[in-house]
Structures are given as structure tokens and as C-alpha cells.
Backbone as JSON, one array per atom type, in Angstrom:
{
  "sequence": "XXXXXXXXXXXXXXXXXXXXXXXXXXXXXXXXXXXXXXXXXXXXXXXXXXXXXXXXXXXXXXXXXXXXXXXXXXXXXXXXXXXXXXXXXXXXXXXXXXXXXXXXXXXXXXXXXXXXXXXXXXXXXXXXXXXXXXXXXXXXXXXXXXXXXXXXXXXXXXXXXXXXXXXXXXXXXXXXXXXXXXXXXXXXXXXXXXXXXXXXXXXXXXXXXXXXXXXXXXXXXXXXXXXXXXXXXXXXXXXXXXX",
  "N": [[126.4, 54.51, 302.04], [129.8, 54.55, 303.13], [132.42, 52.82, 303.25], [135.52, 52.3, 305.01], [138.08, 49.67, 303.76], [141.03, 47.77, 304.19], [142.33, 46.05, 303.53], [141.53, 43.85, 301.12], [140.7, 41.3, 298.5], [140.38, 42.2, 295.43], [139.8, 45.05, 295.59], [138.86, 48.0, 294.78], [140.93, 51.13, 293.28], [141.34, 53.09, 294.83], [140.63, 52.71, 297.9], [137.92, 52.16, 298.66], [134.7, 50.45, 299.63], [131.51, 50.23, 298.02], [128.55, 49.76, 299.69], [125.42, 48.65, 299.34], [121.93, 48.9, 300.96], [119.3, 46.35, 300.89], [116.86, 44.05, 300.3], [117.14, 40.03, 299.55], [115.91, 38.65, 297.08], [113.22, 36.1, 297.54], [113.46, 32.82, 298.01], [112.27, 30.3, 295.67], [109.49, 28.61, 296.43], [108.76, 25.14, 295.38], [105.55, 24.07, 295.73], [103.8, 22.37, 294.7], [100.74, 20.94, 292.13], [97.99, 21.63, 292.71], [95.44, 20.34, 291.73], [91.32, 20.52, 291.74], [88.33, 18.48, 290.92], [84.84, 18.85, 290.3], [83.37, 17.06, 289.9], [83.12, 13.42, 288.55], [83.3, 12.69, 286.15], [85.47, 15.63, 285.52], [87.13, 14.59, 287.35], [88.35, 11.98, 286.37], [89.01, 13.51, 283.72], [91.37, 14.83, 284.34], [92.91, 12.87, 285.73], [93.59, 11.65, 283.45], [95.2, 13.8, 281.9], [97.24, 14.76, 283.31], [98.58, 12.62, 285.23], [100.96, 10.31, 285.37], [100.9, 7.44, 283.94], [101.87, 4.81, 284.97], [102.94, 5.49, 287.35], [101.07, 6.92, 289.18], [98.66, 7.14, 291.42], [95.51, 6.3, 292.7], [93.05, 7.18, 295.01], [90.03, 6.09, 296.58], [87.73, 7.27, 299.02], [86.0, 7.94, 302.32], [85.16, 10.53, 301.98], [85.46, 11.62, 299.45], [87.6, 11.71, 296.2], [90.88, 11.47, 295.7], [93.65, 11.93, 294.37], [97.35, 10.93, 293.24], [99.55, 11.76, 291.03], [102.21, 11.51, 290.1], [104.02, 9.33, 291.76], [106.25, 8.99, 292.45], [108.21, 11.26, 292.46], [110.59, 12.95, 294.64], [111.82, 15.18, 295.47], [110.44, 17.56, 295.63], [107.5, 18.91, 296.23], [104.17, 16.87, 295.83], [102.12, 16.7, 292.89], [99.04, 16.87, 292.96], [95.25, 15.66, 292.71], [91.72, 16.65, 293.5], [89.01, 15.17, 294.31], [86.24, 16.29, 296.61], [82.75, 14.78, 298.02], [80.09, 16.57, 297.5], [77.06, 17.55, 298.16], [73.75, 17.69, 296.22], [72.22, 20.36, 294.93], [69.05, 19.85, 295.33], [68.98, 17.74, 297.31], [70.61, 18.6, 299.26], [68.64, 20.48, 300.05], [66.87, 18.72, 301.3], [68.48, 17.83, 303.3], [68.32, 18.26, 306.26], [66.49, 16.42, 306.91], [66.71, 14.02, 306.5], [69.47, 13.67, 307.76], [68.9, 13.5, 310.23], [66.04, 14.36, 310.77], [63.05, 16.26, 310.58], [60.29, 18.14, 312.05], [57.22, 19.3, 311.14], [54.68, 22.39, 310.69], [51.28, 21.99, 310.35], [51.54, 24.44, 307.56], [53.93, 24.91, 307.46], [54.63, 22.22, 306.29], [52.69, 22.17, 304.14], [53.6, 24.43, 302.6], [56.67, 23.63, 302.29], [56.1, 21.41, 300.65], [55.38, 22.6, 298.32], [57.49, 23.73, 297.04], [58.53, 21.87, 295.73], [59.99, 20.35, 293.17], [59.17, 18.95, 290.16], [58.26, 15.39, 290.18], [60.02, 15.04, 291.72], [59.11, 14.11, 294.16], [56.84, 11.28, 294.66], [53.46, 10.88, 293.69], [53.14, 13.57, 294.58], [51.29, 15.73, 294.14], [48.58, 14.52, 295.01], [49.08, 13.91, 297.97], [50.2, 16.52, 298.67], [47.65, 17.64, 298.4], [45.87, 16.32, 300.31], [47.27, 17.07, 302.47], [46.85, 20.05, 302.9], [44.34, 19.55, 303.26], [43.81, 19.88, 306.24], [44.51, 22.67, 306.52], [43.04, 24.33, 307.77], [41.9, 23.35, 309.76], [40.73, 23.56, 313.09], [40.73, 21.47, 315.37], [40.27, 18.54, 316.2], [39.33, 15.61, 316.06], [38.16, 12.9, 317.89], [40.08, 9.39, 316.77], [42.68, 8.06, 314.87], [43.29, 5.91, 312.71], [44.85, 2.82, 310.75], [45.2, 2.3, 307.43], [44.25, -0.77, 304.92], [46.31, -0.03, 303.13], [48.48, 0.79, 304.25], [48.06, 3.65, 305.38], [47.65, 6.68, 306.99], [44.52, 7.03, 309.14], [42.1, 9.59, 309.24], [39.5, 10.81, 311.29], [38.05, 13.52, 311.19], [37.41, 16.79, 312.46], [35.58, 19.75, 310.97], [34.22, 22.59, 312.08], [30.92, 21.86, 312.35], [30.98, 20.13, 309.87], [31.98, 17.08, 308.6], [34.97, 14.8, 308.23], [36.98, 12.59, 306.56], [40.58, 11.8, 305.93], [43.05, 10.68, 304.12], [46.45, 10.06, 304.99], [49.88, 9.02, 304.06], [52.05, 6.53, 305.33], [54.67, 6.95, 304.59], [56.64, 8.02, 302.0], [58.02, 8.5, 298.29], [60.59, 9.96, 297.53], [62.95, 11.54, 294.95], [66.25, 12.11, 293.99], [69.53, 12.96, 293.2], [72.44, 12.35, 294.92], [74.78, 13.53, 295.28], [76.41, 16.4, 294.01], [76.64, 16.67, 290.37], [76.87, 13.88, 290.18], [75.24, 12.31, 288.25], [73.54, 10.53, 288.97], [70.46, 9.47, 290.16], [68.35, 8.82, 292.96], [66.36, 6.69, 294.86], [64.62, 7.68, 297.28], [62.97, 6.34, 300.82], [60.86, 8.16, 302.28], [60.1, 8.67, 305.72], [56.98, 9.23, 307.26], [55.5, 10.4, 310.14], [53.0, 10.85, 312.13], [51.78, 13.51, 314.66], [49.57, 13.27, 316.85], [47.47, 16.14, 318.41], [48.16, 16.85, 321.66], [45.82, 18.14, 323.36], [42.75, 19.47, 322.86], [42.58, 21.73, 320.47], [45.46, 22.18, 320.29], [47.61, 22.04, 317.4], [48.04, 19.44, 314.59], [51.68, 18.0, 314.03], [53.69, 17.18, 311.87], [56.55, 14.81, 311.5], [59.48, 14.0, 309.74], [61.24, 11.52, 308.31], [64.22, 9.67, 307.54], [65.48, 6.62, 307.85], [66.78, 5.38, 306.32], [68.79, 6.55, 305.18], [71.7, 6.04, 305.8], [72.16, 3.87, 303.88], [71.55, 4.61, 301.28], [73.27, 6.6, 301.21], [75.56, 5.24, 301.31], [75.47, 3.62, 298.82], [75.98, 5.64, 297.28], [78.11, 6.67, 297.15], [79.6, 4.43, 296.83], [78.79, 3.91, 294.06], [79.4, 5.99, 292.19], [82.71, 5.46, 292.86], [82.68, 2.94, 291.73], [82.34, 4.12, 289.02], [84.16, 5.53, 288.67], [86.42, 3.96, 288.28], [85.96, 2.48, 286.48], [86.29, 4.1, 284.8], [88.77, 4.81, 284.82], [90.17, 2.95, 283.74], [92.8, 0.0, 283.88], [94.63, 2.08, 285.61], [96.18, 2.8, 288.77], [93.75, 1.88, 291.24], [92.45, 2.14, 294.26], [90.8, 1.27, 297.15], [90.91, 3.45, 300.14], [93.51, 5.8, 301.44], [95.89, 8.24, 301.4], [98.86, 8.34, 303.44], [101.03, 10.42, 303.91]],
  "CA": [[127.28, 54.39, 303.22], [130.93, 54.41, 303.17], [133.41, 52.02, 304.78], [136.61, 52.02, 304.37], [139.07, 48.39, 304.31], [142.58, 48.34, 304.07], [142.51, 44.93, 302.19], [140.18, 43.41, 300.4], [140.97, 40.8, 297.32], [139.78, 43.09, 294.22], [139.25, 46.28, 296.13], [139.07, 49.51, 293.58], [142.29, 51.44, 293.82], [140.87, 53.96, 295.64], [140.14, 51.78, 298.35], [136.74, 52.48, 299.05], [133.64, 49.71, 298.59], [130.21, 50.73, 298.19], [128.04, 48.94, 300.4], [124.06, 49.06, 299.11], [121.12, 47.89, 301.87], [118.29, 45.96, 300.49], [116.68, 42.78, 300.47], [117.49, 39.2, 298.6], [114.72, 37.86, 296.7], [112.78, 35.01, 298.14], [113.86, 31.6, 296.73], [110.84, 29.8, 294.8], [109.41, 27.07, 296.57], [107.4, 24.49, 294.37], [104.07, 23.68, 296.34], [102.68, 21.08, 293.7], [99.76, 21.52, 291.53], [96.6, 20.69, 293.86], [94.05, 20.13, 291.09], [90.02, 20.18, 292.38], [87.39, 18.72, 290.34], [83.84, 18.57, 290.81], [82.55, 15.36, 288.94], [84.22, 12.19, 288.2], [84.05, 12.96, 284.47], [86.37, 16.05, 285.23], [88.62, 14.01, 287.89], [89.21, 11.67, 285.48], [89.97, 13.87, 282.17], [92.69, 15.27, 285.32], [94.27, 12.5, 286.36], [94.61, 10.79, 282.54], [96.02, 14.04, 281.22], [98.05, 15.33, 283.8], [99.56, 11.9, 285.61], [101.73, 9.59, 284.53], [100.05, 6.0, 284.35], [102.4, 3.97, 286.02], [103.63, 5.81, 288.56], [99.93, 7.62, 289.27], [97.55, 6.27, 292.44], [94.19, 7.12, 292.74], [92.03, 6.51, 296.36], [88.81, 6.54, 297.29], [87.28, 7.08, 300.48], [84.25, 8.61, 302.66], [85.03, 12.06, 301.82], [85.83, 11.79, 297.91], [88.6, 10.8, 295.44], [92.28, 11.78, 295.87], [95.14, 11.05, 293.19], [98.87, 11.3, 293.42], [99.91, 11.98, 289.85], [103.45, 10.51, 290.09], [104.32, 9.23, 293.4], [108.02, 8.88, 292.1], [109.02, 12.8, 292.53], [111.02, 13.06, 295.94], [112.43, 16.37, 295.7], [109.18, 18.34, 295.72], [105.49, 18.72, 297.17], [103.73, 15.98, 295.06], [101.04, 17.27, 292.35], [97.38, 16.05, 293.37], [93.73, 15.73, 292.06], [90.86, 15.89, 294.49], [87.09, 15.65, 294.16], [85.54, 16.48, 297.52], [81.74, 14.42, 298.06], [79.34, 17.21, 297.97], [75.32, 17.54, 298.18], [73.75, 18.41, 295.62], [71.16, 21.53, 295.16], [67.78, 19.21, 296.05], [69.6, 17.17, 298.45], [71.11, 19.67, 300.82], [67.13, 21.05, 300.75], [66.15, 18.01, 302.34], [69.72, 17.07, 304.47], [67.98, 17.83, 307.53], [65.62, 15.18, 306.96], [67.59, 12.74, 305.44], [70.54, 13.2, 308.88], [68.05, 13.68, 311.68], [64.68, 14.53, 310.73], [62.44, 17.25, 311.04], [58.96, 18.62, 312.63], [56.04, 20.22, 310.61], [53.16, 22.49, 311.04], [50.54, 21.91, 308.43], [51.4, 25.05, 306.64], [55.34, 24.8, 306.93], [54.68, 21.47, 305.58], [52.68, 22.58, 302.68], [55.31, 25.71, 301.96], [57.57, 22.69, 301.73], [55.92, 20.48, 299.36], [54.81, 23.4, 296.95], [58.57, 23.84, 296.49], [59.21, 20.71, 295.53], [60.52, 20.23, 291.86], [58.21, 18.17, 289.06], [59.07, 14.16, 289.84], [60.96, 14.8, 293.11], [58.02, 13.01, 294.96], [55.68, 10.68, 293.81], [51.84, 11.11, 293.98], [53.34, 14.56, 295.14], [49.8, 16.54, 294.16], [47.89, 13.81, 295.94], [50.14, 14.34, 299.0], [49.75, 17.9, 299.16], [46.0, 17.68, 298.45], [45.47, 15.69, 301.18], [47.7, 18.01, 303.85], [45.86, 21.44, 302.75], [43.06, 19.4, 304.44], [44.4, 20.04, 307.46], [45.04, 23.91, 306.71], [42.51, 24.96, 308.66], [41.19, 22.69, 310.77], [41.44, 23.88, 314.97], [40.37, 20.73, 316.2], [40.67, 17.22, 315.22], [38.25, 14.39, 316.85], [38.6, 11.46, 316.99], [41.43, 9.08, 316.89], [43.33, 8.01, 313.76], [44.11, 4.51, 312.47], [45.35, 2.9, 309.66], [43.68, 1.28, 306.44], [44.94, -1.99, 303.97], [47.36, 0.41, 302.47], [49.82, 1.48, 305.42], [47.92, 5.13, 305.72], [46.89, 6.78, 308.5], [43.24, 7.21, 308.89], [41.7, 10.97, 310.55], [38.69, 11.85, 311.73], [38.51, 15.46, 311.33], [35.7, 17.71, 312.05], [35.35, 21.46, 311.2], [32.91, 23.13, 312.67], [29.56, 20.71, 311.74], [31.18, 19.25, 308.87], [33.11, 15.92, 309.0], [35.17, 13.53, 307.12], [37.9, 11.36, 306.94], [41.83, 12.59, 305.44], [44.35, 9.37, 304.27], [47.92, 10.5, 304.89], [50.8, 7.94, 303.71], [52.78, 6.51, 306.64], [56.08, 6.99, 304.04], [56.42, 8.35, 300.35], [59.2, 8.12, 297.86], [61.48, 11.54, 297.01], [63.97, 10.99, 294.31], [67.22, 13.12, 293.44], [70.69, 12.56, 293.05], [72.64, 12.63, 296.72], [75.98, 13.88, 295.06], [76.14, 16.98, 293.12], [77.06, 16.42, 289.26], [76.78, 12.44, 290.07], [74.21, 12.29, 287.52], [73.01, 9.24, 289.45], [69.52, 9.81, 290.95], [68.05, 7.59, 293.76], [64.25, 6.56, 295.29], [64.59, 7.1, 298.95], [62.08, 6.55, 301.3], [60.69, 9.1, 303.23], [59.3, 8.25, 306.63], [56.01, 10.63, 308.08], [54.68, 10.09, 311.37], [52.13, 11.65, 312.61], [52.23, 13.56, 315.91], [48.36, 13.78, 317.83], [47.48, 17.15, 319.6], [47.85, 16.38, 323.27], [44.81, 18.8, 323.83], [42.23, 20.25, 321.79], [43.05, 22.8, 320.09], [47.09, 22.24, 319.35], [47.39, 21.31, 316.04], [48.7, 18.29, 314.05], [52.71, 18.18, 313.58], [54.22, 15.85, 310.89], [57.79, 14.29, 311.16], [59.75, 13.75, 308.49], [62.54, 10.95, 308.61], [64.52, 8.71, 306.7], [65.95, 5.9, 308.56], [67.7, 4.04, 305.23], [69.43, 7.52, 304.69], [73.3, 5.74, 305.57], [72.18, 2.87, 303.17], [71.55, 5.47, 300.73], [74.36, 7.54, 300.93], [76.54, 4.49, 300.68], [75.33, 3.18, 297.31], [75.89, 7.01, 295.71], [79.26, 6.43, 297.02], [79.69, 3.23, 295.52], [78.73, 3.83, 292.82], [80.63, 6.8, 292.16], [83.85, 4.9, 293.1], [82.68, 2.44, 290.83], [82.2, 4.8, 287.83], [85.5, 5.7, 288.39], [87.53, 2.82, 288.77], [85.86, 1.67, 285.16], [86.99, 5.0, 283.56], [90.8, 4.57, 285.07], [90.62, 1.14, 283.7], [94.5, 0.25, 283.91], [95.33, 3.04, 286.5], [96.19, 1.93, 289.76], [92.64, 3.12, 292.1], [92.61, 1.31, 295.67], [90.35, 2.26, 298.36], [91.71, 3.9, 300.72], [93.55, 7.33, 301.53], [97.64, 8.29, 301.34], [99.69, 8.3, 304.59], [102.09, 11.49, 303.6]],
  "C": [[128.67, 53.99, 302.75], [131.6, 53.97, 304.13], [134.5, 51.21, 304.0], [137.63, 50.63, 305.07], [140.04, 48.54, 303.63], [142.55, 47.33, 302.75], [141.75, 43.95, 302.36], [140.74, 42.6, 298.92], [139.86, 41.92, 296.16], [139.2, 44.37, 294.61], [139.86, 47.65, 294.79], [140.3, 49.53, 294.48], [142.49, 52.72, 294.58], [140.42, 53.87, 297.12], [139.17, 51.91, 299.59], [135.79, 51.03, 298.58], [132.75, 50.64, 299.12], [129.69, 49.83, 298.58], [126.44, 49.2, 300.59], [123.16, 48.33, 300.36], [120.23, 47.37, 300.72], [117.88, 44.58, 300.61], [116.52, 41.44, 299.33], [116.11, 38.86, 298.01], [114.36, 36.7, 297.28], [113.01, 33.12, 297.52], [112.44, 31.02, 297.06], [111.02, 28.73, 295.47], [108.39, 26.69, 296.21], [106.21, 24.16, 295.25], [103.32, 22.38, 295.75], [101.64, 21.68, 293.21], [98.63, 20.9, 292.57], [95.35, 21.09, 292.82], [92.47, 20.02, 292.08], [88.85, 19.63, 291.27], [86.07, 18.2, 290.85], [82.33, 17.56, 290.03], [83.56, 14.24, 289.01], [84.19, 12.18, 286.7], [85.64, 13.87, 284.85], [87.49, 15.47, 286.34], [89.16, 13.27, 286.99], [90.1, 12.43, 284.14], [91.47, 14.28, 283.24], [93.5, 14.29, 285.24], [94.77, 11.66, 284.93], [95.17, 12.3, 281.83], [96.97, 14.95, 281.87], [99.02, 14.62, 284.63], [99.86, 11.36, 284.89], [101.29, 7.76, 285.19], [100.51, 5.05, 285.32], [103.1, 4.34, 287.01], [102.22, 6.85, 289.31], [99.35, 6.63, 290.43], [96.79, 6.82, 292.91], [93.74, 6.46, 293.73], [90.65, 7.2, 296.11], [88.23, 6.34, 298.63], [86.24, 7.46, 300.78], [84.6, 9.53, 302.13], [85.02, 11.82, 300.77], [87.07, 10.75, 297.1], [89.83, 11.71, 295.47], [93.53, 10.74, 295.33], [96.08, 11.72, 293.77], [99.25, 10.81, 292.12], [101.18, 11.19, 289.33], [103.57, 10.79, 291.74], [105.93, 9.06, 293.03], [108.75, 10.01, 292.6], [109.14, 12.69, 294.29], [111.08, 14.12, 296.38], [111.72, 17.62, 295.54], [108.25, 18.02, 296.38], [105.04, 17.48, 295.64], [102.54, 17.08, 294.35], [99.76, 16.06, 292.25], [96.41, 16.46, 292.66], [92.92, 15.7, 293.32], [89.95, 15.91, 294.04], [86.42, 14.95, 295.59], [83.52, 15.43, 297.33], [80.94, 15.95, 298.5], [78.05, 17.27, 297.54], [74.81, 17.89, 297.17], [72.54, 19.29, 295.66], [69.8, 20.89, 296.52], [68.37, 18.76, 297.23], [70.12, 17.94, 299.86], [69.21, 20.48, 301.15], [66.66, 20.14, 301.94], [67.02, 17.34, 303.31], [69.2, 17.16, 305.65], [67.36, 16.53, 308.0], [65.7, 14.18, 306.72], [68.39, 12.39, 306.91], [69.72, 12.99, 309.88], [66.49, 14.01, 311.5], [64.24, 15.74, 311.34], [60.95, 17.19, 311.21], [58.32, 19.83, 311.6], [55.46, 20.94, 311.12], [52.59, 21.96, 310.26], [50.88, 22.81, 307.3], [52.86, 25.4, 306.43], [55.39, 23.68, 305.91], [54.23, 21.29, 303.87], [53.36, 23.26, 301.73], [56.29, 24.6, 301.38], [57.24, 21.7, 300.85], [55.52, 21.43, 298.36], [56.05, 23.78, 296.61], [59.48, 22.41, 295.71], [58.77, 20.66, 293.94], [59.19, 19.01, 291.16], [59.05, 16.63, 289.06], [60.06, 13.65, 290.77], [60.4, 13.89, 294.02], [57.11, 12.2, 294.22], [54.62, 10.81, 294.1], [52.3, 12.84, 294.5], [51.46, 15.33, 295.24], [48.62, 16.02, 294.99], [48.02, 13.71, 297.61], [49.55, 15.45, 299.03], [48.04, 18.31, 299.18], [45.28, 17.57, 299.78], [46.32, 16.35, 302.92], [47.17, 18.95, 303.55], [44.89, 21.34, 303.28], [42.84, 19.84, 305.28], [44.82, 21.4, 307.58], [44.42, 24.49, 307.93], [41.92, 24.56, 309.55], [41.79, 22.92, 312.34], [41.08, 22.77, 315.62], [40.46, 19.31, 315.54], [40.1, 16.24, 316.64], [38.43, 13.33, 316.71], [40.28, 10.57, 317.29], [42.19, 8.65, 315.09], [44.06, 6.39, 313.44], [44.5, 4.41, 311.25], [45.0, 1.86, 309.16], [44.71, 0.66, 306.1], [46.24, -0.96, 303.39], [48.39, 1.23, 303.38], [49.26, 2.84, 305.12], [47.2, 5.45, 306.81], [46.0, 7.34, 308.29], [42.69, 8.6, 309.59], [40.67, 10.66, 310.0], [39.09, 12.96, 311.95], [36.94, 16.07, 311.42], [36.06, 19.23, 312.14], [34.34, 22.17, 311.17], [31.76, 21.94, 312.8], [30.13, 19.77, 310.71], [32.47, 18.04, 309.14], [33.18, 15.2, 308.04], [36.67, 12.82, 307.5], [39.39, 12.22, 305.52], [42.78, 10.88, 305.79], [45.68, 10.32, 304.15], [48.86, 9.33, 304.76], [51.73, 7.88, 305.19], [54.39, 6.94, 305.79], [55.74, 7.41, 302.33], [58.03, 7.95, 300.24], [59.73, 9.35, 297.23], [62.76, 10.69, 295.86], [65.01, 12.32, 294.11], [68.52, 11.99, 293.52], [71.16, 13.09, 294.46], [73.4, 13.65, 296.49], [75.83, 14.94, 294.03], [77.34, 16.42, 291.75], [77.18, 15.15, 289.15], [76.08, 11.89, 288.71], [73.25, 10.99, 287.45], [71.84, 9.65, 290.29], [69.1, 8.39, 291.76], [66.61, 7.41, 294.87], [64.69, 6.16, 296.67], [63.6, 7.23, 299.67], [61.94, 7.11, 302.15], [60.0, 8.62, 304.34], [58.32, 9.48, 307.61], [55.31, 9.76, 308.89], [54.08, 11.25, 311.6], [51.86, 12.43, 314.15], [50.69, 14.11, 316.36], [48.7, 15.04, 318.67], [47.43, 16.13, 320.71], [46.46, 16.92, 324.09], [44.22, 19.4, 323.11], [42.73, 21.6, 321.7], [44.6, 22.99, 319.43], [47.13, 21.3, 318.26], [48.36, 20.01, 315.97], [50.65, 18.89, 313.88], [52.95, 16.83, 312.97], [55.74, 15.96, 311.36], [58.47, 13.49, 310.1], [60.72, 13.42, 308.9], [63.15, 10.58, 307.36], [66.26, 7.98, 307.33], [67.23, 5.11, 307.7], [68.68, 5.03, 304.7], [71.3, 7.23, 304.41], [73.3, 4.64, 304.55], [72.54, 3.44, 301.79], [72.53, 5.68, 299.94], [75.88, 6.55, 300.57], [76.46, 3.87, 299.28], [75.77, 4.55, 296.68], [77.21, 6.77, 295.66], [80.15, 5.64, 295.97], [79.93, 2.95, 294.32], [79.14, 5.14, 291.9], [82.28, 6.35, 292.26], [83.67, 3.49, 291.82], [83.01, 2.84, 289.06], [83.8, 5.02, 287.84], [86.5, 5.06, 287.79], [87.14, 2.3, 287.1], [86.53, 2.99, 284.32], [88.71, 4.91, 283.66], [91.04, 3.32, 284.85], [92.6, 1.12, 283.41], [95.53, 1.05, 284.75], [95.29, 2.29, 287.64], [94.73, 2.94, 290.86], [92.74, 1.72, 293.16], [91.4, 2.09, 296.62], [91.12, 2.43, 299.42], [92.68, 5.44, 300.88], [95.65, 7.14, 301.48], [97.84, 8.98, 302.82], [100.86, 9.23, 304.25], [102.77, 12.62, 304.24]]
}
């Protein structure tokens, strides 16, 4: 496109400019580095070799751990560390049962203990022995109490044949809560037993665990602990940044 001006400081002597369209480049804006790691080994190797010690502040809170590398820099986005709290493999299997609890049949319940890992439960084989009882039984007689050792007692009859089935009022599951924590922990499981209302509807088990926020606060803990001894000298606070 051509367009002609009379006067112009440094206009050719022809006095024509050339006048190109197009568009400016975008000016660079810094963002910060937003590190993620998913342990407290690799938050720490983060925040000792990428902040700066005395100007560095590390929180912990419910959700995880969140650094600010140098809190000094004004004139930018700040560069952060996080490590998110998350479940790990076993643990998210059994999160229903751990937040709110869940309902059995007999043969969901067995499906679910024959998946269960070598050491996850204790007496596990004795446990499942003792619910397979119950695979096939359509009727159940009787009432159900409970012996010297906190278990609950059945009468069971199938067909002609009869006997007696101990089920634990509670067992003990172990895992780690937190994935890569490498902290495992003996929580207790709570099973109640739920009576047909009428012959013929079967047994359902419930599966709780009432000590589950007690729990989940020691993994914390002690995670925030682990930390706080590897950043010995760094500044770590509980608590979260206001930014």
C-alpha cells in the first residue's frame, strides 16, 4: 500500500513510505517455575537445589506441602514447589471404607478379600475361610452372639447339616495412606454384621473405619515431620501463603 506525505522527518527523496501490515510479537511474560513433586524425598531435593535458603519458605497444610523459593523477587510471578497429598494404589481400593463405609454380599465380600495383597490383612486366610462359609448358605437359623474374643457367633444350617461360623467384630488392614510416603499404618477395620430380616435374604457385612480421621492425621504428621527434619535450617511453618 502506498501513501503519500508531504513531510515526514527522514522521508526518501521520492517522497513515498512503504507502509507493511502485520502483527508485533507478543512480549514474554515470566509465569514462574511451578515445580510438582510427588514424595517428600523429591520436594525436598527441589526446594534445596532450586531455592535460595534464606529467603525460601516452605508450608504445610491439609492438602500437601507448598514452597516459595525466594520470596524476595517482586517484579515477577514467584517460582514454587508443590507436593499435592495423594492416596496411594491400596488405599484408594479401600477409600470408600475408610470415608463412609461400605455394604457386602457374601460373594462381593469374598471377590474383595481374594484381592487383597500378601500382609494387607492379618489372619487374612482365616478371614476369608470363615466368609466362604457363608457362600452358599439360603438360610441362616438361629440368632448370633458373641464369644470371649469379641466375634460374632452363627448358627447356620444348610439343608440338615449344622454348625457354628466365628466372624471378627473388627480386623487390622495395613498400607501406607499417602502414595510414595513409604510410611505404612495398622488401621482398624470395623465389620458388623447385618441379620436377614426374613428367611431367605441373605447376610450383608459392613465395612467401616471409625479411627479413619485419626489415621489420616498421623500420615500427615508425619510426613510434615519428615520434612521439616530434612529442611533442617530452612524456614517450614505450618500453614499456607496469602498471595
Amino acid at each position: 500500500m502506498n501513501v503519500n506525505i508531504e513531510k515526514i522527518a527522514g522521508l526518501p527523496t521520492d517522497g513515498r513510505v512503504m507502509v507493511y501490515g502485520g502483527d508485533a510479537p507478543e512480549i514474554f511474560q515470566y509465569h514462574g517455575f511451578r515445580y510438582e513433586a510427588s514424595s517428600v524425598k523429591g520436594f525436598v531435593e527441589l526446594v534445596k537445589a532450586k531455592g535460595v535458603q534464606d529467603r525460601a519458605v516452605v508450608f504445610g497444610h491439609e492438602k500437601g506441602f507448598y514452597a516459595i523459593l525466594d520470596d524476595s523477587v517482586q517484579d515477577r510471578e514467584l517460582d514454587t514447589v508443590t507436593m499435592p497429598f495423594k492416596y496411594s494404589v491400596i488405599c484408594d481400593e479401600w477409600i470408600q471404607i475408610l470415608q463412609r463405609g461400605a455394604i457386602f454380599n457374601i460373594k462381593e465380600f469374598v471377590d474383595f478379600l481374594k484381592r487383597r495383597s500378601d500382609g494387607e490383612i492379618e489372619n487374612l486366610d482365616e478371614l476369608l475361610y470363615n466368609i466362604k462359609n457363608f457362600k452358599y448358605v439360603t438360610s441362616v437359623s438361629g440368632d448370633f452372639t458373641y464369644d470371649s474374643r469379641n466375634n460374632y457367633t452363627f448358627a447356620v444350617k444348610v439343608q440338615e447339616a449344622e454348625g457354628t461360623v466365628r466372624i471378627p467384630q473388627s480386623f487390622i488392614m495395613k498400607c501406607e495412606i499417602f502414595k510414595n510416603s513409604g510410611w505404612e499404618q495398622m488401621m482398624e477395620i470395623e465389620l458388623e454384621i447385618q441379620k436377614p430380616k426374613s428367611p431367605g435374604e441373605p447376610l450383608l457385612f459392613q465395612l467401616s473405619c471409625p479411627k479413619f480421621p485419626r489415621y489420616l492425621q498421623d500420615a500427615k504428621e508425619e510426613l510434615y515431620d519428615s520434612m521439616k527434619k530434612e529442611l533442617d535450617g530452612w524456614l517450614v511453618v505450618e500453614g499456607s501463603a496469602n498471595l
